[in-house]
C-alpha positions as CSV (number, residue, x, y, z in Angstrom):
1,X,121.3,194.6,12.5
2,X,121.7,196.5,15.3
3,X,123.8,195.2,18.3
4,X,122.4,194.5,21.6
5,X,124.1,196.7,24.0
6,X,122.0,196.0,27.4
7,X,123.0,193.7,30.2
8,X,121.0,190.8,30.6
9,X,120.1,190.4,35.0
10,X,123.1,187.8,35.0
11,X,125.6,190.3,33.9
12,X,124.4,192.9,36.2
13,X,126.1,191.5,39.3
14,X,129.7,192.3,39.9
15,X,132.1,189.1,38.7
16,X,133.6,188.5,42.1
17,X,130.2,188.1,43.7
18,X,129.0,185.1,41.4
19,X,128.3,182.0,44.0
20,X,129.0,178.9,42.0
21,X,126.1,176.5,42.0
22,X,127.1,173.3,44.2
23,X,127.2,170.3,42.2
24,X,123.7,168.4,42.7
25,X,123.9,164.8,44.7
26,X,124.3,162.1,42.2
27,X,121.0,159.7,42.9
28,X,121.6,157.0,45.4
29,X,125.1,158.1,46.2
30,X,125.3,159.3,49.8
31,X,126.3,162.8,50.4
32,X,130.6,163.1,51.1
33,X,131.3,163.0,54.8
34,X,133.9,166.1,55.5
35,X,137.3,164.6,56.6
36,X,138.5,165.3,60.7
37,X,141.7,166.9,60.7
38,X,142.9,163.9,62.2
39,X,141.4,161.9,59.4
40,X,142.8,164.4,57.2
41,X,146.5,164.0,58.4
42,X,146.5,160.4,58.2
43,X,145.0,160.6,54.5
44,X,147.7,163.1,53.9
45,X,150.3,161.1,55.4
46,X,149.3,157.8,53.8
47,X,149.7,159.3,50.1
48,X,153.3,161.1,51.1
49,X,154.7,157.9,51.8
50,X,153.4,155.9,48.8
51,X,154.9,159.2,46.7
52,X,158.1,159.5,48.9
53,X,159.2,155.5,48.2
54,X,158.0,155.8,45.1
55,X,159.8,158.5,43.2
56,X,162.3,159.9,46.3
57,X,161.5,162.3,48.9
58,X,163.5,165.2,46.7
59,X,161.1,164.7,44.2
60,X,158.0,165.0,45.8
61,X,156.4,168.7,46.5
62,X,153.7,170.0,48.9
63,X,151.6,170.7,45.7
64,X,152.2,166.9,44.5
65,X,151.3,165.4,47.7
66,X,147.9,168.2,48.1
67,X,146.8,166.8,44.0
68,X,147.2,163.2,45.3
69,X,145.3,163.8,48.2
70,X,142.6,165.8,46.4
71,X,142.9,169.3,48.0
72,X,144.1,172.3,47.7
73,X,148.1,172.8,48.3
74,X,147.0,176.1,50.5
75,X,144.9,173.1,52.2
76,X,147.6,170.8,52.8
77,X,149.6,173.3,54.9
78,X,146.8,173.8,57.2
79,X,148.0,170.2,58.5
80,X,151.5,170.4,57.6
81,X,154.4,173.2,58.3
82,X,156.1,171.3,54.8
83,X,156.9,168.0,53.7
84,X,159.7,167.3,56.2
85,X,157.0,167.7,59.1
86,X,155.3,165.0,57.1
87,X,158.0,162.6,57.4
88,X,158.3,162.8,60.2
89,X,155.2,161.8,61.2
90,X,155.8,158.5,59.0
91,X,159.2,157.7,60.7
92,X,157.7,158.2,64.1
93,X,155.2,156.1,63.4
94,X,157.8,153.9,61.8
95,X,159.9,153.0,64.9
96,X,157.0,153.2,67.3
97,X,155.4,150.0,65.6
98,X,158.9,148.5,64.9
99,X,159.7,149.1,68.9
100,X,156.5,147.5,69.9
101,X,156.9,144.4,67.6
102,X,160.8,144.0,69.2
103,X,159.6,144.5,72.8
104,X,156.6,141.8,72.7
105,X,159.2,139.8,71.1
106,X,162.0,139.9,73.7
107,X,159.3,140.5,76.6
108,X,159.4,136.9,78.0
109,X,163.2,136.5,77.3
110,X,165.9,136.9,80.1
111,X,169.2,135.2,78.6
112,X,170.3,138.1,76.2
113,X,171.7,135.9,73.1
114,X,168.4,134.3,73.1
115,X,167.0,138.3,73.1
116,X,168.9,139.3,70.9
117,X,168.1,136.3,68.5
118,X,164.7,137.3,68.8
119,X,165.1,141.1,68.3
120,X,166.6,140.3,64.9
121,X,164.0,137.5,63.7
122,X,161.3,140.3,64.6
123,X,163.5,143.1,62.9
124,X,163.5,141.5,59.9
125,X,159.7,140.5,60.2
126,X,158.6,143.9,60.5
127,X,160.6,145.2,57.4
128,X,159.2,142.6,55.1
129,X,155.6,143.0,56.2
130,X,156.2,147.0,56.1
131,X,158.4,147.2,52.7
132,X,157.2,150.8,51.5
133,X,157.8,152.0,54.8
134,X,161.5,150.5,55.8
135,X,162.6,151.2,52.2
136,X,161.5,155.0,53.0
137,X,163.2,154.9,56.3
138,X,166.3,152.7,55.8
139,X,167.0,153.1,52.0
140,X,166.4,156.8,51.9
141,X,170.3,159.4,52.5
142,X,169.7,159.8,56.4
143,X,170.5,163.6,55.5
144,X,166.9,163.8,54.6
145,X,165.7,161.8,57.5
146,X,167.8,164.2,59.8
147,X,166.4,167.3,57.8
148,X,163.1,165.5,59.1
149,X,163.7,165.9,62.6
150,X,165.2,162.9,62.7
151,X,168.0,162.0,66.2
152,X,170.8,160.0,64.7
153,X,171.1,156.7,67.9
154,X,174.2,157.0,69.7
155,X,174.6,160.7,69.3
156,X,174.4,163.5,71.8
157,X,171.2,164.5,70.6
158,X,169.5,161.4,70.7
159,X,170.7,161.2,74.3
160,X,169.2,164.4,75.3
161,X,165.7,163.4,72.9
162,X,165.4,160.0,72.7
163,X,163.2,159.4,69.7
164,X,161.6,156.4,68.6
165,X,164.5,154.6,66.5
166,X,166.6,155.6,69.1
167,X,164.7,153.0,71.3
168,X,164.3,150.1,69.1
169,X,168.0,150.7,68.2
170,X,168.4,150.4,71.8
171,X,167.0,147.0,72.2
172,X,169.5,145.8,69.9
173,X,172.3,147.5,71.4
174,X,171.3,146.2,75.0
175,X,171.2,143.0,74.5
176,X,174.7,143.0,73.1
177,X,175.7,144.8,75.5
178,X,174.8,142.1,78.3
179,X,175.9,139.3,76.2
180,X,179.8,141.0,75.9
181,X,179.9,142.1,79.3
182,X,178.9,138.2,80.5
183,X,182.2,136.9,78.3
184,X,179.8,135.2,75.5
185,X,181.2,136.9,72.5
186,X,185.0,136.9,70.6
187,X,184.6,140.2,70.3
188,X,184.5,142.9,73.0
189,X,183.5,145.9,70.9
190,X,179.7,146.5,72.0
191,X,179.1,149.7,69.3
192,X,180.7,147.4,66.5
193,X,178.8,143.9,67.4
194,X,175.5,146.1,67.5
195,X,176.3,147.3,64.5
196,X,177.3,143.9,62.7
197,X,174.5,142.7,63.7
198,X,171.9,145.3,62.5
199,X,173.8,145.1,58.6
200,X,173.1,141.0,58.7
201,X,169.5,141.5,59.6
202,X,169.1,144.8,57.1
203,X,171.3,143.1,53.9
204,X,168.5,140.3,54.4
205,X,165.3,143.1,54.2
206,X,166.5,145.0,51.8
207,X,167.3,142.2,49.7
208,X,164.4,140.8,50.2
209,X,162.5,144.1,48.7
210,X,164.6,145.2,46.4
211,X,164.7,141.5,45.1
212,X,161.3,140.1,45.7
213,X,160.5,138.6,42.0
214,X,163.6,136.5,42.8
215,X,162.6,132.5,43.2
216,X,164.0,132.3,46.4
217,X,164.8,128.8,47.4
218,X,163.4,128.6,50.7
219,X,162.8,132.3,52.3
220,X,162.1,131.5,55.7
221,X,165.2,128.9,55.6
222,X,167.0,131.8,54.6
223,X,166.0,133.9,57.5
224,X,166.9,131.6,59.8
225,X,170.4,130.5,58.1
226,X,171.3,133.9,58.0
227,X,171.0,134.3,61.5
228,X,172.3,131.0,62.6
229,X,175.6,132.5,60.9
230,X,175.7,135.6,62.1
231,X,175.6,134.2,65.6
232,X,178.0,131.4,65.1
233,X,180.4,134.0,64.3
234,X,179.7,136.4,67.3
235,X,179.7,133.5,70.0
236,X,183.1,132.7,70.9
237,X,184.1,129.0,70.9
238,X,184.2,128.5,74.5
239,X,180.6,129.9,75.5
240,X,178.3,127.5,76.9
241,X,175.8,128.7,74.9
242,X,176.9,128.2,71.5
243,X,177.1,124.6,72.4
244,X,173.1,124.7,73.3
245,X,172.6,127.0,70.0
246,X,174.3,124.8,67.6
247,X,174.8,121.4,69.1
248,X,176.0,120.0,65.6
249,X,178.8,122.8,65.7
């Protein structure tokens, strides 16, 4: 038999100049709405973090986070420089809720301890109802956060650009600040108190997450023991206030 050696009329057009046929509309499905970039970003940001606390920032690439998302990885970077701009985006966002949620809650306050008490009970509030997020942000090497753009509080650079967790770091460390220089605590180290104080209200978040299948006795209990302690040590014994605090003590 002899072979056909002709081109049939769909082999006669150059490869590269094929159109692929579009998909037809599946009945009674509406047509896809096309994504804003802004829409975009926050879809792209959304499925970093779930990726980043889930397997570690180190281990998540551009490509990984474009499959996720459902485009193209030369897509992804037409929103993002790499995946460091992307966290930052999530920290940023991070501390800027976290800031509003410790400024509503100290808005009303004047007598620092009081504050301060505040600042912590609302600290800790946020990182339970956000626990992909503060484990992401507070359980993550800060070399990675600081490879994100990230201004470490207290250092020159945060000084010069305060960023967000700068700020809600600086709630804390005002109100301890008023409350040492007023004579209220046994201790006069401001930087140190601060930072006391941040570990009791983290140890309880993280624990928290990292422990959440445990049958806690009493959660909210807990909260507030932990915080009645960590006050009870920071109030010297002759302050006024830790008489009106703790009247039992």
């Amino acid at each position: 038999m002899a072979k056909k050696t002709g081109k049939g009329p769909s082999d006669s057009a150059p490869r590269q100049a094929r159109k692929e046929k579009a998909p037809a509309e599946m009945p009674g499905r509406p047509p896809r709405r096309r994504l804003s970039p802004e829409e975009r970003r926050r879809q792209i940001v959304a499925a970093a973090k779930a990726l980043f606390s889930g397997e570690g920032i180190e281990h998540v690439s551009m490509r990984k986070i474009a499959k996720e998302v459902g485009i193209t990885q030369a897509a992804i970077y037409q929103h993002f420089e790499n995946k460091e701009a992307i966290l930052f985006v999530i920290i940023e966002d991070f501390f800027s809720d976290l800031l509003e949620a410790l400024s509503r809650a100290i808005e009303s306050e004047a007598q620092p301890l009081e504050r301060l008490r505040r600042a912590m009970r609302a600290y800790i509030d946020y990182g339970l109802s956000h626990p992909e997020a503060y484990r992401l942000v507070f359980m993550t090497p800060m070399s990675g956060l600081v490879r994100a753009g990230m201004a470490v509080p207290r250092t020159e650079e945060a000084k010069a650009r305060p960023s967000k967790g700068s700020l809600a770091f600086g709630v804390l460390d005002g109100a301890v600040r008023e409350a040492v220089n007023r004579g209220m605590t046994r201790h006069g180290d401001t930087d140190l108190l601060a930072e006391a104080i941040w570990a009791g209200g983290h140890g309880i978040v993280s624990l928290m997450i990292t422990h959440n299948e445990f049958p806690w006795t009493d959660p909210e209990g807990l909260i507030d023991l932990e915080i009645d302690l960590l006050f009870r040590g920071l109030l010297h014994e002759g302050c006024p206030m830790r008489s009106k605090m703790f009247p039992t003590v």
